[in-house]
DRENDO-1510 file (C-alpha; in Angstrom, 1 decimal, always signed):
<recs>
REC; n; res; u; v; w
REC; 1; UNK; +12.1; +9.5; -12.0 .
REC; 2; UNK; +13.5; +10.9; -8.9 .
REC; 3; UNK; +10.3; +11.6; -6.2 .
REC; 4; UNK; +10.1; +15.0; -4.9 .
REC; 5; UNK; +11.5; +15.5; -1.2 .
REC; 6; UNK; +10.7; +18.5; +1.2 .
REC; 7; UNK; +7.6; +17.1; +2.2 .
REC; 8; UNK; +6.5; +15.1; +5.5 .
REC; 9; UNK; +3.6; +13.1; +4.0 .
REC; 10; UNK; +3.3; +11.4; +0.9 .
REC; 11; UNK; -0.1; +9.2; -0.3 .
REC; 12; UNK; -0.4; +6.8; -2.3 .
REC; 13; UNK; -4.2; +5.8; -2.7 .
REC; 14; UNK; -5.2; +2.9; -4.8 .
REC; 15; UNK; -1.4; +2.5; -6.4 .
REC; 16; UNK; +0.0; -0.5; -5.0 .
REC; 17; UNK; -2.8; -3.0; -5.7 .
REC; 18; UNK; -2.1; -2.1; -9.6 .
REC; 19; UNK; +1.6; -2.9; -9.4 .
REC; 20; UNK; +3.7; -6.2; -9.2 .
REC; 21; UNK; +5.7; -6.8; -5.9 .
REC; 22; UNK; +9.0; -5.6; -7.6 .
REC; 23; UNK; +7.5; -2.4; -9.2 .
REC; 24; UNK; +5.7; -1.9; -5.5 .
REC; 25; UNK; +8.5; -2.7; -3.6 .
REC; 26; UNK; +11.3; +0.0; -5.5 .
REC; 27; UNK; +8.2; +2.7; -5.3 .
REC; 28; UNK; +8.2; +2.1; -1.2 .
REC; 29; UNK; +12.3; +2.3; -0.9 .
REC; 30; UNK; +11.8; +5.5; -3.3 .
REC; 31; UNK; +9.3; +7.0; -1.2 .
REC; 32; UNK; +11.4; +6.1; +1.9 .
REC; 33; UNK; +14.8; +7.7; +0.7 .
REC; 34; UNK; +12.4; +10.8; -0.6 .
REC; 35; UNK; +10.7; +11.4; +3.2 .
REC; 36; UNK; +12.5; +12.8; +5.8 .
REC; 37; UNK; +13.4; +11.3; +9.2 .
REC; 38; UNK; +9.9; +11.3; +10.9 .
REC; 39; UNK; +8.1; +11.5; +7.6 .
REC; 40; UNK; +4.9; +9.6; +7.2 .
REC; 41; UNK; +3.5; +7.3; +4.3 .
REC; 42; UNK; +0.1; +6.8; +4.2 .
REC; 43; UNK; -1.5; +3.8; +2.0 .
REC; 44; UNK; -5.2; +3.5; +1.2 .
REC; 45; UNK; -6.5; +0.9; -0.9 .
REC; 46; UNK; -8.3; -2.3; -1.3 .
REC; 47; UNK; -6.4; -5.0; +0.2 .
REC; 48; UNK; -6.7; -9.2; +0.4 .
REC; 49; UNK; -8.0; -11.1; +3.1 .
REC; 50; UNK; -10.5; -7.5; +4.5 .
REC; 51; UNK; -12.2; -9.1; +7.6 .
REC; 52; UNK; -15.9; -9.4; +6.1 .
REC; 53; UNK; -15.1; -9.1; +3.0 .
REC; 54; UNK; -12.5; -11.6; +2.5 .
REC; 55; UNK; -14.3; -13.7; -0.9 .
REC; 56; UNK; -16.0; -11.1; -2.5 .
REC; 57; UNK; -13.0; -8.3; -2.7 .
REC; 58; UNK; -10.6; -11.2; -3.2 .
REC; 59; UNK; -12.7; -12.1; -6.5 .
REC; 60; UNK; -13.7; -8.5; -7.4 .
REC; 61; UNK; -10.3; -7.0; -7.4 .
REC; 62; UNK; -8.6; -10.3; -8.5 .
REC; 63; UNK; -10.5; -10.1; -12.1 .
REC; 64; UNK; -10.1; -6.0; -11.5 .
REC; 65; UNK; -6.3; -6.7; -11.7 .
REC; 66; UNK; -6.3; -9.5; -14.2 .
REC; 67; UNK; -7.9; -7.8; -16.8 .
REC; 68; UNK; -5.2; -4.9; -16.3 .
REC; 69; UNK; -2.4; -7.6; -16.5 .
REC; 70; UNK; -0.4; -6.5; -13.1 .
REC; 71; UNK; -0.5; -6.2; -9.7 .
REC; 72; UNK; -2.6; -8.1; -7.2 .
REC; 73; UNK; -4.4; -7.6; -4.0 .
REC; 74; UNK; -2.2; -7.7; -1.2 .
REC; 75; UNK; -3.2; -8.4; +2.8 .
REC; 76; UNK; -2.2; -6.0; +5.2 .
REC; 77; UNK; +0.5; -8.5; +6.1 .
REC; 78; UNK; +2.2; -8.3; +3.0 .
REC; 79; UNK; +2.2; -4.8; +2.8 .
REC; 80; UNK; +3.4; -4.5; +5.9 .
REC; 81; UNK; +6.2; -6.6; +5.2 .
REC; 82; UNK; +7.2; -4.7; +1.9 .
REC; 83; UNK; +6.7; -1.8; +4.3 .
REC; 84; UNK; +9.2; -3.0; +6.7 .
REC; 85; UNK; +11.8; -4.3; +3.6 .
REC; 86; UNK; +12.0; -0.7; +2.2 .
REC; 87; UNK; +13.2; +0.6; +5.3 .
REC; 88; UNK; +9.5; +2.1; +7.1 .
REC; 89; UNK; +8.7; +1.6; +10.9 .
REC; 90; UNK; +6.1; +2.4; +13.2 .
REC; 91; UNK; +3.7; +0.6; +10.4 .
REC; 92; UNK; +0.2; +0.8; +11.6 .
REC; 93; UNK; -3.5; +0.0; +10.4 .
REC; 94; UNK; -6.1; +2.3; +10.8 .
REC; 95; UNK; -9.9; +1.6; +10.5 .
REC; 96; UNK; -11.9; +2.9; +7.5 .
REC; 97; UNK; -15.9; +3.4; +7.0 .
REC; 98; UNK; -15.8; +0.9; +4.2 .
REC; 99; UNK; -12.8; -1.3; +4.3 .
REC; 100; UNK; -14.1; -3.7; +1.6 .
REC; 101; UNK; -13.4; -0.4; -0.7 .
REC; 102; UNK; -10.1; +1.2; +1.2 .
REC; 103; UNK; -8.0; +0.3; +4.0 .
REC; 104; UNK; -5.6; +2.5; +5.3 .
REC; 105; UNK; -2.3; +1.7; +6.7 .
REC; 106; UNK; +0.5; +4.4; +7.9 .
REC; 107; UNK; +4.0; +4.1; +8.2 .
REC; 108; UNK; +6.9; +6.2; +9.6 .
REC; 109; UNK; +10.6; +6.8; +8.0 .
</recs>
């Protein structure tokens, strides 16, 4: 379904981690052509590889996902890379209370 546009921010919090890369990837390029010029995307979820927190929310979230049957933890790496293939810039990571739980990463059309 088409996303609704008008709007300079659009969320997506704990929504990528549940997907597969293709299903994640076509949600970012949707939410690219639906922001305008300037419009920000703003990601928080659990992600791979959390400094600190790298075994136990790798194992947590990896049996989280496998008993749903999709998606997988990313790193902020890889997000940012599917960030970048979708068409986002200015992609940038910003610091959480409890990253183990939620990191947040923005990113500019």
């Amino acid at each position: 379904d088409p996303l609704p546009e008008g709007y300079d921010l659009i969320t997506l919090v704990r929504v990528l981690h549940d997907h597969d890369d293709a299903v994640a990837l076509t949600l970012l390029r949707r939410i690219h052509a639906a922001l305008p010029p300037g419009g920000t995307l703003l990601i928080a979820e659990p992600m791979a590889q959390t400094p600190g927190a790298e075994r136990s929310g790798d194992a947590y979230f990896g049996f989280y996902l496998l008993a749903m049957g999709t998606g997988r933890p990313r790193s902020v790496a890889e997000i940012r890379a599917m960030l970048h293939a979708a068409g986002f810039g200015q992609v940038r990571t910003r610091r959480t209370a409890l990253p183990l739980i939620a990191c947040v990463i923005t990113a500019t059309r």
